[in-house]
KOLZA-379773 format. One record per atom (N, C-alpha, C, CB): residue number from 1; residue in three letters; chain; atom name; x, y, z. Coordinates in nm, 3 decimals. Glycine has a CB too. Layout:
<atoms>
ATOM   k   r c  a      px      py      pz
ATOM NUM ALA A CA       X       Y       Z
...
</atoms>
This chain:
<atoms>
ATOM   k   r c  a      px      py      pz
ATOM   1 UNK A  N   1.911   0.260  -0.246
ATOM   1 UNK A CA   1.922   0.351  -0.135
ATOM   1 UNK A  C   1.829   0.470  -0.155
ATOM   1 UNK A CB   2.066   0.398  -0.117
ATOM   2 UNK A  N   1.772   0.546  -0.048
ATOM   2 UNK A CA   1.676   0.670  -0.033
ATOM   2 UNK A  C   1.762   0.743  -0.009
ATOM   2 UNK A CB   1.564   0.680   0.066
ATOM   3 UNK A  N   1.738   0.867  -0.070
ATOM   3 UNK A CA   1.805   0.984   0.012
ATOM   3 UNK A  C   1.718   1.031   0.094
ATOM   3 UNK A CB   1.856   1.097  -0.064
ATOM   4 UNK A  N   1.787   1.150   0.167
ATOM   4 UNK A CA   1.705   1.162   0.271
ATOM   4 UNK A  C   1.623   1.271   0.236
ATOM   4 UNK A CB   1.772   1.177   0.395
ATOM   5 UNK A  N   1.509   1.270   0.278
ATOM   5 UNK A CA   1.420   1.353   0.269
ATOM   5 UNK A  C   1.286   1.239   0.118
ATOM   5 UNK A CB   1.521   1.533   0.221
ATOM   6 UNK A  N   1.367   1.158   0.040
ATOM   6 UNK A CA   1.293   1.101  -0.027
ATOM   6 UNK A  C   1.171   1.074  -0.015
ATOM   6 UNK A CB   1.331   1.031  -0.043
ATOM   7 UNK A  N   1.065   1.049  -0.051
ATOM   7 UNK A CA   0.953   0.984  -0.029
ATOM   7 UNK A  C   0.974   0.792  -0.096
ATOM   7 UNK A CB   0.828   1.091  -0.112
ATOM   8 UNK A  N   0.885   0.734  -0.001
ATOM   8 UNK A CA   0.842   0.565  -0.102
ATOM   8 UNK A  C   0.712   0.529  -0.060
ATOM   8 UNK A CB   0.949   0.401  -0.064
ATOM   9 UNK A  N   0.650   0.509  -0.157
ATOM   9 UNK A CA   0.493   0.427  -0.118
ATOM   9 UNK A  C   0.506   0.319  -0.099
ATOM   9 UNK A CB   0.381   0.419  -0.210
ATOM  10 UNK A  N   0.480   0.304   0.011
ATOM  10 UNK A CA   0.466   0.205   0.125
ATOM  10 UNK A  C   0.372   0.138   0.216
ATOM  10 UNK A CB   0.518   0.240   0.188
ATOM  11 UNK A  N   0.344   0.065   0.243
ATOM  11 UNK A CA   0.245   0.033   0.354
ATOM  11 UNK A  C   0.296   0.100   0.511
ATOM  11 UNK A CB   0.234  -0.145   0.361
ATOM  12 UNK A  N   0.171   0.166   0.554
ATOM  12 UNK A CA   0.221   0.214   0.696
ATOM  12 UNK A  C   0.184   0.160   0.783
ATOM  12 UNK A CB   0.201   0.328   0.734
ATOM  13 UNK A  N   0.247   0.156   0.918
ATOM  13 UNK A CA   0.202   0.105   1.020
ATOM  13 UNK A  C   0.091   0.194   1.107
ATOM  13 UNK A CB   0.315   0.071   1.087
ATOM  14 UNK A  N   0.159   0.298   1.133
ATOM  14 UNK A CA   0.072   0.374   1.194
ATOM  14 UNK A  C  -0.070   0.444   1.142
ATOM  14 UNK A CB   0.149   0.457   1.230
ATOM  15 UNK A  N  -0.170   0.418   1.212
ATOM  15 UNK A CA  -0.303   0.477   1.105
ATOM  15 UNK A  C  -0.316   0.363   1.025
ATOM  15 UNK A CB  -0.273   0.624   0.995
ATOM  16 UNK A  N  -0.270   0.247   1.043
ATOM  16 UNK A CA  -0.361   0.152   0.939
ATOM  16 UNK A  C  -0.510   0.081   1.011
ATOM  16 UNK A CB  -0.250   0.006   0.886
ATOM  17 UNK A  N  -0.566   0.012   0.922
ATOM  17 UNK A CA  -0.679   0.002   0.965
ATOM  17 UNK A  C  -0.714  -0.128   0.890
ATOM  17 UNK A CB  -0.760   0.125   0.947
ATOM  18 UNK A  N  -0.667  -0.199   0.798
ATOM  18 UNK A CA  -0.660  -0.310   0.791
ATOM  18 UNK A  C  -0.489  -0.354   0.757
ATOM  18 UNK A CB  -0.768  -0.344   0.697
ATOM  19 UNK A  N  -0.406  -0.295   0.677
ATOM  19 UNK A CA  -0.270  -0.352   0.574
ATOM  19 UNK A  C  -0.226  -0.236   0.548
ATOM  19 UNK A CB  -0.295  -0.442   0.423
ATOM  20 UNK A  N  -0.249  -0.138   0.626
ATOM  20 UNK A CA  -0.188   0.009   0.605
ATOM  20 UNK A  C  -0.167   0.061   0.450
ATOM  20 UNK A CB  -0.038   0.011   0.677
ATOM  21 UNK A  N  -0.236   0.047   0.362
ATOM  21 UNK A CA  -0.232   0.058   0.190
ATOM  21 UNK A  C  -0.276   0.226   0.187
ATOM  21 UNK A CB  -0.375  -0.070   0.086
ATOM  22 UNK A  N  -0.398   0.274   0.284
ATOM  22 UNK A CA  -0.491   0.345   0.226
ATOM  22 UNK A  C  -0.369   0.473   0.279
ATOM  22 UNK A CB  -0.674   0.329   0.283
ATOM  23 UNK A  N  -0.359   0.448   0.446
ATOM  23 UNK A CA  -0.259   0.549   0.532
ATOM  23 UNK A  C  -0.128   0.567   0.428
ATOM  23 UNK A CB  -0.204   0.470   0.703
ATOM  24 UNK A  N  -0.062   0.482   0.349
ATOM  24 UNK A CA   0.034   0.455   0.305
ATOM  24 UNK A  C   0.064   0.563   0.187
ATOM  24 UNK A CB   0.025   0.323   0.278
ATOM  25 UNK A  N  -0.080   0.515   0.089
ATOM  25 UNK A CA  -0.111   0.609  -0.018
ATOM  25 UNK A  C  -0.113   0.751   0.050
ATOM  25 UNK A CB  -0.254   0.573  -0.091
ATOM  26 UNK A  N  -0.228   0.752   0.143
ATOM  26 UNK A CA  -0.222   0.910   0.194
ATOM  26 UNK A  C  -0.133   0.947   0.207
ATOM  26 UNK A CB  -0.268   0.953   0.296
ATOM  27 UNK A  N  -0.015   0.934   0.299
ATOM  27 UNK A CA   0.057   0.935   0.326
ATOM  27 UNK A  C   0.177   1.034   0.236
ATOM  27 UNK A CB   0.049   0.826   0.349
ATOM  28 UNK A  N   0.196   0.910   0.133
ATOM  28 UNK A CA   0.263   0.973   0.009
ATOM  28 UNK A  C   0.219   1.085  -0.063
ATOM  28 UNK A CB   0.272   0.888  -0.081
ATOM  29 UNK A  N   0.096   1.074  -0.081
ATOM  29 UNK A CA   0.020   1.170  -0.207
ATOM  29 UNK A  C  -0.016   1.339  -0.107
ATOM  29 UNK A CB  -0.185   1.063  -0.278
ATOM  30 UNK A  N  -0.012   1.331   0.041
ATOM  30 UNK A CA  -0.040   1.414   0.092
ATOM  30 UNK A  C  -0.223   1.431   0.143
ATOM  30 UNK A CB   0.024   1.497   0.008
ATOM  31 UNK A  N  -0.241   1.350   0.133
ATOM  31 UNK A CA  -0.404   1.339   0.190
ATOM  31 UNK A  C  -0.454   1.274   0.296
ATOM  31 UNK A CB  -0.484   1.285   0.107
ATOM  32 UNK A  N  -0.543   1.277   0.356
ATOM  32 UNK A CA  -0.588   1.253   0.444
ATOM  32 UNK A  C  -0.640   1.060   0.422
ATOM  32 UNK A CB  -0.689   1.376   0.462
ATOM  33 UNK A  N  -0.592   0.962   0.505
ATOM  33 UNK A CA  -0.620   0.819   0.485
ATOM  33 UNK A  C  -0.770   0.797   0.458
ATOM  33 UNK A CB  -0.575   0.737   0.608
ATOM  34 UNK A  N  -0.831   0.886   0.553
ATOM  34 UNK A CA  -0.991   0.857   0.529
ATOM  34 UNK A  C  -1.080   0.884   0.408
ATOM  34 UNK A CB  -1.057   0.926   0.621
ATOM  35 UNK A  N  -0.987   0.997   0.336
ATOM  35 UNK A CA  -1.031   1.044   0.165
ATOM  35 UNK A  C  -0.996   0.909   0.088
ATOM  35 UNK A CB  -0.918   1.198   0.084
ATOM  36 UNK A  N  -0.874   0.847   0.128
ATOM  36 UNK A CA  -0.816   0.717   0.014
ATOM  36 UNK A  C  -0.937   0.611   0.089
ATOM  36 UNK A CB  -0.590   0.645   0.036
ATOM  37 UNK A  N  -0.953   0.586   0.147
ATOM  37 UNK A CA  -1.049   0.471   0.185
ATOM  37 UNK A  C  -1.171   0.474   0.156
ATOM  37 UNK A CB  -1.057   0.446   0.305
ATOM  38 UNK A  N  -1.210   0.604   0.169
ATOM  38 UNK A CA  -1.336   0.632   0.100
ATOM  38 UNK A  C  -1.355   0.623  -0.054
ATOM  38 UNK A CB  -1.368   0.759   0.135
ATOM  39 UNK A  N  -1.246   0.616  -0.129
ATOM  39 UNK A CA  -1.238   0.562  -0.261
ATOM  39 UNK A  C  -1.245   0.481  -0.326
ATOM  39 UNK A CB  -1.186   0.566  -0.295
ATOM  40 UNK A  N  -1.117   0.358  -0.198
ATOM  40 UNK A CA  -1.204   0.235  -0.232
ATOM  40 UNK A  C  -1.310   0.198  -0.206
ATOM  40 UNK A CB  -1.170   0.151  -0.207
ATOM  41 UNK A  N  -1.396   0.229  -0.099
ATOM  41 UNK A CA  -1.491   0.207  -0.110
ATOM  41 UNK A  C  -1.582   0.224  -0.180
ATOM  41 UNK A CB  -1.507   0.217  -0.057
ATOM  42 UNK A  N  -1.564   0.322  -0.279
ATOM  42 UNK A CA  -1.682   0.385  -0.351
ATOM  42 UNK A  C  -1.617   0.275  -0.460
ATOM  42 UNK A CB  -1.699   0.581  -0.385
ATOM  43 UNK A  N  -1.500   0.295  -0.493
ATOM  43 UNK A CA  -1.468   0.182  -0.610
ATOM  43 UNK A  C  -1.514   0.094  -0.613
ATOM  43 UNK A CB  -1.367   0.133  -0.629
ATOM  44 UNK A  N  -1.533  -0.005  -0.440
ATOM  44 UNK A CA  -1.607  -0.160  -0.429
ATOM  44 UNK A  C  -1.739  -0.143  -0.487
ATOM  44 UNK A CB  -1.629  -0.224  -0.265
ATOM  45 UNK A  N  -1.799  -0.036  -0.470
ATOM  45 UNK A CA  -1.985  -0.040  -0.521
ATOM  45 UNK A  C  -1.993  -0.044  -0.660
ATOM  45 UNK A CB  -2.088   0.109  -0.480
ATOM  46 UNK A  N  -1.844   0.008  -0.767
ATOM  46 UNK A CA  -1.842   0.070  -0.869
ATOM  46 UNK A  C  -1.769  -0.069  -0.956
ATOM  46 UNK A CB  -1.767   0.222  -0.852
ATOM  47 UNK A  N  -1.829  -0.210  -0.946
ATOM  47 UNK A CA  -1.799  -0.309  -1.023
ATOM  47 UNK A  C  -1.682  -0.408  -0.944
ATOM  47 UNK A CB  -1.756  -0.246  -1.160
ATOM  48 UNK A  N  -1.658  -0.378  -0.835
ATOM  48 UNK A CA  -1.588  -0.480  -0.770
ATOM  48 UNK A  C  -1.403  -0.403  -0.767
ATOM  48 UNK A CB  -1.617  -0.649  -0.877
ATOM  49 UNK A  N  -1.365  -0.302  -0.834
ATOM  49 UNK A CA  -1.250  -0.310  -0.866
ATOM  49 UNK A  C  -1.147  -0.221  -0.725
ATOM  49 UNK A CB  -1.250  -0.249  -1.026
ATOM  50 UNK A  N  -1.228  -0.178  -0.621
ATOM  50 UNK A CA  -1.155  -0.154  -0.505
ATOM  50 UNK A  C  -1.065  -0.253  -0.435
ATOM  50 UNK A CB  -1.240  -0.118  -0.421
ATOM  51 UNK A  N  -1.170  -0.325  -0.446
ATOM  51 UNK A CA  -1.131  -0.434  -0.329
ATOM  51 UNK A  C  -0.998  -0.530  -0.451
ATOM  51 UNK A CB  -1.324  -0.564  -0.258
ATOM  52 UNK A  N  -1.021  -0.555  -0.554
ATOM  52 UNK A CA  -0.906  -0.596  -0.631
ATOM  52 UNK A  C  -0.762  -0.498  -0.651
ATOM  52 UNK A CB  -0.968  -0.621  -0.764
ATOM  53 UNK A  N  -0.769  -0.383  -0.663
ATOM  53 UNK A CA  -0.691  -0.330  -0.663
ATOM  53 UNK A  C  -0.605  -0.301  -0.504
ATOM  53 UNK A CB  -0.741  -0.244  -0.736
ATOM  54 UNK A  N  -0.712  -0.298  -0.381
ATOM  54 UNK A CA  -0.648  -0.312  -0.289
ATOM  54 UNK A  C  -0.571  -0.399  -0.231
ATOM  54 UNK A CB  -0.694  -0.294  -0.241
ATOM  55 UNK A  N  -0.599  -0.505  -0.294
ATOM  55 UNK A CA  -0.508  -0.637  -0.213
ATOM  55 UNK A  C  -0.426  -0.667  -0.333
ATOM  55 UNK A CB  -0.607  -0.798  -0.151
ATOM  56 UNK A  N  -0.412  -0.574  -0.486
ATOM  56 UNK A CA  -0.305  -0.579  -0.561
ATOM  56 UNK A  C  -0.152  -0.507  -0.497
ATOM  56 UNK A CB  -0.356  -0.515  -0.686
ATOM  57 UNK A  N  -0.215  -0.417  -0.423
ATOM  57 UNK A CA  -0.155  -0.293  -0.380
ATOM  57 UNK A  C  -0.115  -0.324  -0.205
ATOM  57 UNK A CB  -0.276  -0.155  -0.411
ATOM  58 UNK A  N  -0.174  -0.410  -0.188
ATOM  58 UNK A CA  -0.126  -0.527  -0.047
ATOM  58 UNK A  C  -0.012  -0.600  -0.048
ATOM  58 UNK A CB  -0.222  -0.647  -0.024
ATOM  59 UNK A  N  -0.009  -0.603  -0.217
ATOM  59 UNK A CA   0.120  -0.750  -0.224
ATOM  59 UNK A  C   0.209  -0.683  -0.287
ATOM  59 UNK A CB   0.089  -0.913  -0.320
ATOM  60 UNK A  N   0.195  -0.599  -0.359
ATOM  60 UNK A CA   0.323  -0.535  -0.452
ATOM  60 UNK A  C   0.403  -0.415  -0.346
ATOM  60 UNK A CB   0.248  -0.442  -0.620
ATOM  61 UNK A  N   0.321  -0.320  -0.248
ATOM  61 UNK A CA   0.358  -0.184  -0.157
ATOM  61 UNK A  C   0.449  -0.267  -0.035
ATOM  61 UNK A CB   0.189  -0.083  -0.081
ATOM  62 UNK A  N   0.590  -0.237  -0.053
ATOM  62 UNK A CA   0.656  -0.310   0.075
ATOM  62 UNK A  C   0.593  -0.218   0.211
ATOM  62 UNK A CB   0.854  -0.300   0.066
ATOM  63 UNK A  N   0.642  -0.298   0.329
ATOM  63 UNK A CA   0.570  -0.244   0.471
ATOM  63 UNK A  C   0.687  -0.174   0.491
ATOM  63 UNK A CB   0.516  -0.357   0.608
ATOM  64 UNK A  N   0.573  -0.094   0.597
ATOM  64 UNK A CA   0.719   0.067   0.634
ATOM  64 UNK A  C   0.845  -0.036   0.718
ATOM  64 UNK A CB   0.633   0.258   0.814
ATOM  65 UNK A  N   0.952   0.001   0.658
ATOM  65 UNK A CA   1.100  -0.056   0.725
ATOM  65 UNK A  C   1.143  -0.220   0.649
ATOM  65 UNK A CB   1.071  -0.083   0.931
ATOM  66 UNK A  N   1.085  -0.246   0.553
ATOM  66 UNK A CA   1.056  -0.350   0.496
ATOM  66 UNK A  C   1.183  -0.269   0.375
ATOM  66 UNK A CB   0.871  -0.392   0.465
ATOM  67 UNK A  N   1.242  -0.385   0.301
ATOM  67 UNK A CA   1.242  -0.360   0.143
ATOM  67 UNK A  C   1.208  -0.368   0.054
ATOM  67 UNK A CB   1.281  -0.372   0.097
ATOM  68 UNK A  N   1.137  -0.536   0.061
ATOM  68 UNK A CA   1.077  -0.549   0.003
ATOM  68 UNK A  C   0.972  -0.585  -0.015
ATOM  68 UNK A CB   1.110  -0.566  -0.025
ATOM  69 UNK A  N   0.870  -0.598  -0.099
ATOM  69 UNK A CA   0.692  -0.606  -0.112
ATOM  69 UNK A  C   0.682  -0.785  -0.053
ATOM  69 UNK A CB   0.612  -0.576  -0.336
ATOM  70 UNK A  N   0.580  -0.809  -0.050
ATOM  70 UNK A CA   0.543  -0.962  -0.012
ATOM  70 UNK A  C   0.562  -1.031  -0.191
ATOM  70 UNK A CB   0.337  -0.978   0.074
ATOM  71 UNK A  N   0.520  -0.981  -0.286
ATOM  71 UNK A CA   0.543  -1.048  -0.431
ATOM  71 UNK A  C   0.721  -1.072  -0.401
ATOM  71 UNK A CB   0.492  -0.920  -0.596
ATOM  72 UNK A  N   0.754  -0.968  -0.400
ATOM  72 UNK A CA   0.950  -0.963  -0.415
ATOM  72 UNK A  C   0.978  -1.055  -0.323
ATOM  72 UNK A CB   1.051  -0.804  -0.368
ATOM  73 UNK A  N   0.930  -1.063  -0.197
ATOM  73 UNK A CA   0.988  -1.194  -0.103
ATOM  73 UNK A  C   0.987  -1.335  -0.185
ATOM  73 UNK A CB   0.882  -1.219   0.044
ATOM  74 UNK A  N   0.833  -1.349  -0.200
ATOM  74 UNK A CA   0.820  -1.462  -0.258
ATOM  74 UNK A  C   0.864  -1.475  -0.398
ATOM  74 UNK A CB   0.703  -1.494  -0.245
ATOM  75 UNK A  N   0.888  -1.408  -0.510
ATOM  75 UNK A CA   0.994  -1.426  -0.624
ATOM  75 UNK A  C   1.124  -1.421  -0.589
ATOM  75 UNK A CB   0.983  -1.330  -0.725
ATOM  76 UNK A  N   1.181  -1.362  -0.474
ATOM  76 UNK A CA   1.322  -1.362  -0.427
ATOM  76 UNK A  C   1.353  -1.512  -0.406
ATOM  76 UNK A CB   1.344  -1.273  -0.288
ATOM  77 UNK A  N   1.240  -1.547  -0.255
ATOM  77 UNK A CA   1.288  -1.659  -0.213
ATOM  77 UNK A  C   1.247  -1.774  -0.347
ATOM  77 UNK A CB   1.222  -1.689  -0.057
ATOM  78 UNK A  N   1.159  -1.790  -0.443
ATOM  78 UNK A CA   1.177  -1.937  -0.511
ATOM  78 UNK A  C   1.265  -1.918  -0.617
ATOM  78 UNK A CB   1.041  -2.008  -0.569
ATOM  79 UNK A  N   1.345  -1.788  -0.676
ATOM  79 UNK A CA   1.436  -1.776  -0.716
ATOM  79 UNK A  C   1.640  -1.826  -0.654
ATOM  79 UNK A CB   1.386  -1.660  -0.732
ATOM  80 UNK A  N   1.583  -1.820  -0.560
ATOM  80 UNK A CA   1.765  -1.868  -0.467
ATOM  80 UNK A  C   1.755  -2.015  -0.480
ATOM  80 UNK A CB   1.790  -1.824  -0.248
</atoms>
């Protein structure tokens, strides 16, 4: 359970622009989505590790109203 006022990093809906990761991060950390995107991007030029870490951060960050991440679905469900 959250209390209220809590924060959770999350994927957002609103302001996303591909999987809501970057809005999500912003979001949480207090920054602007277009500063986090611009990171990965600079990360992608900087040996490949944006774009890996973003779609790490695709599967593990549940979606806003979600509980759980897409990994937790799929270890939930072949666990039952």
């Amino acid at each position: 359970m959250n209390d209220i006022g809590s924060k959770r990093l999350e994927r957002k809906r609103k302001g996303r622009m591909v999987a809501g990761v970057c809005a999500g991060i912003g979001d949480y950390f207090g920054l602007d989505a277009n500063i986090v995107r611009l990171v990965f991007v600079i990360a992608c030029f900087l040996g490949f590790m944006g774009a890996l870490v973003y779609l790490v951060a695709w599967a593990v960050l549940p979606e806003e109203g979600e509980q759980e991440s897409i990994v937790e679905h799929v270890v939930n469900k072949n666990t039952r």
